[in-house]
Phi, psi and omega in degrees: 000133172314143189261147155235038162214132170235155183247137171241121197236123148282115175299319183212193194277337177281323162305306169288303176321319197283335200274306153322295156343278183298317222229291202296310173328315208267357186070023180206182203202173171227168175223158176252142162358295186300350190263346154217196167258124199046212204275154193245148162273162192337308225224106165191169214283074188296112147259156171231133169232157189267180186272334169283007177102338203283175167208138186259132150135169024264138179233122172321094192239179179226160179303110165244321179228177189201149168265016219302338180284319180275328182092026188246142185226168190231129190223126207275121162287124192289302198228091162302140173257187184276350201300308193292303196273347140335270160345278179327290197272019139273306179294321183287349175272013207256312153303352174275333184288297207316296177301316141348279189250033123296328182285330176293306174321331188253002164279299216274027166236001181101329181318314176208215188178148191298157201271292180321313179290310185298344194275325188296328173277314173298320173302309181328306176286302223284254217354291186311324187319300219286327171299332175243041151262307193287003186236321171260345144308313155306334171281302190297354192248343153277353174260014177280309181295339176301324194293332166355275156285152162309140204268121152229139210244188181253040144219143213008181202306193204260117158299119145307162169261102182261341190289122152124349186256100156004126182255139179281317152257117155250154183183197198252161187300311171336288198304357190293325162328301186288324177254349142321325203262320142350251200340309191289292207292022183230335177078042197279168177268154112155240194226127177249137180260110173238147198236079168261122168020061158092012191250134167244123183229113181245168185240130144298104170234125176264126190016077162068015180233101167352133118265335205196159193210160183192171157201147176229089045260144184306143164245123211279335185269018199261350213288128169316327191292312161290307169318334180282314175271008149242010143284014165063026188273312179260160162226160194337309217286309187312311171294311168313332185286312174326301190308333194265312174300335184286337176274359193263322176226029129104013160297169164272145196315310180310328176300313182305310210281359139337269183302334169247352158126010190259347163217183183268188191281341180291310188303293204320313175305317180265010165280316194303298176327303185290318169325313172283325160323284172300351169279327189297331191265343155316313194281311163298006209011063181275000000 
């Protein structure tokens, strides 16, 4: 004879939620073996019991499909009663509570933060970012205008800007002879670089002519100011006033020592003269 009652037992609360979810919601159920005895008939009869001892039932269902190999039969519940969508929506607030307040607890220890809050830090940051890219694009495009200009310091003359430009001559110290005599007998203007062992030193040159001497990094005994005081043409104090007008208006030192009388326009040259001498024989070490 056909069973017409069968049971359905949930071991825990997840188990009944996944089963609602998928089935009960739908007014149907699937059953396994283990939920009756021997053959189950068309019409029969449903409990559903908890892991607590409760029981929903008996609800009327009927055979809609059947498995005999797996044992499985799937059956339309006639009269749900409400106790079951009861259930459900009690255990889920009762887990929605839980989580609440695992998530509060991991709010207020730091562990995490609100989708919202985190979103408020990300707008937050990236704003400072996009302020110092724009705060660094004003710097690269004013130290774009400095290299620009002419650099000037409170020691020798005002640097043209030459680094990144093609030199109408280049060549090796060997060649400084041929092309020093280049210079004078074409009467070229412009800036000579010498690059000795890591040390730079340019010339101002005027129609073929030295006007000016400089280095970088300064080498103070290579300096006109030095060389004018230990030919005894100045004295300390005349050079420190020279050295302060010269940073005030960027003139070269022989123009200040000019301008204030201490020496001529002849001297200021043949102070040059001797300067480029002794640099030429440091640099060539004769």
């Amino acid at each position: 004879m056909a069973t017409r009652r069968a049971t359905k037992n949930y071991a825990d609360d997840a188990s009944f939620l996944a089963d609602y979810e998928e089935t009960l919601s739908k007014s149907s159920i699937t059953l396994d073996n283990t939920c009756y005895r021997g053959e189950l008939a068309d019409n029969v009869k449903l409990d559903l019991r908890f892991a607590d001892k409760s029981r929903i039932g008996p609800i009327q269902g009927q055979v809609v499909f059947r498995d005999p190999e797996k044992g499985l039969v799937a059956l339309r519940l006639l009269d749900m009663p409400p106790e079951v969508h009861q259930r459900f929506e009690t255990i889920r607030a009762s887990l929605v509570s839980e989580s609440e307040k695992v998530i509060e607890e991991a709010l207020q220890t730091g562990q995490v933060i609100r989708l919202e809050e985190h979103q408020q830090q990300v707008d937050t940051l990236q704003s400072e970012v996009d302020a110092l890219r724009n705060q660094l694009a004003v710097l690269e495009k004013r130290l774009a205008q400095l290299e620009d200009q002419p650099s000037i310091g409170l020691r020798g003359f005002q640097l043209p800007k030459y680094k990144g430009q093609e030199p109408m001559v280049r060549g090796s110290m060997a060649q400084w002879t041929q092309f020093w005599v280049q210079m004078q007998s074409n009467q070229r203007t412009g800036l000579v670089v010498l690059d000795v062992d890591g040390v730079e030193r340019f010339a101002l040159v005027k129609e073929g002519s030295v006007v000016a001497w400089r280095s970088d990094p300064v080498i103070e005994e290579e300096t006109l100011g030095q060389l004018l005081l230990r030919s005894k043409q100045i004295e300390s104090g005349q050079l420190q006033s020279a050295l302060e007008t010269m940073g005030q208006t960027g003139q070269r030192l022989g123009q200040v020592l000019q301008s204030m009388e201490l020496l001529t326009e002849a001297q200021v040259f043949g102070a040059i003269h001797s300067q480029l001498v002794y640099i030429f024989q440091k640099v060539f070490r004769l």
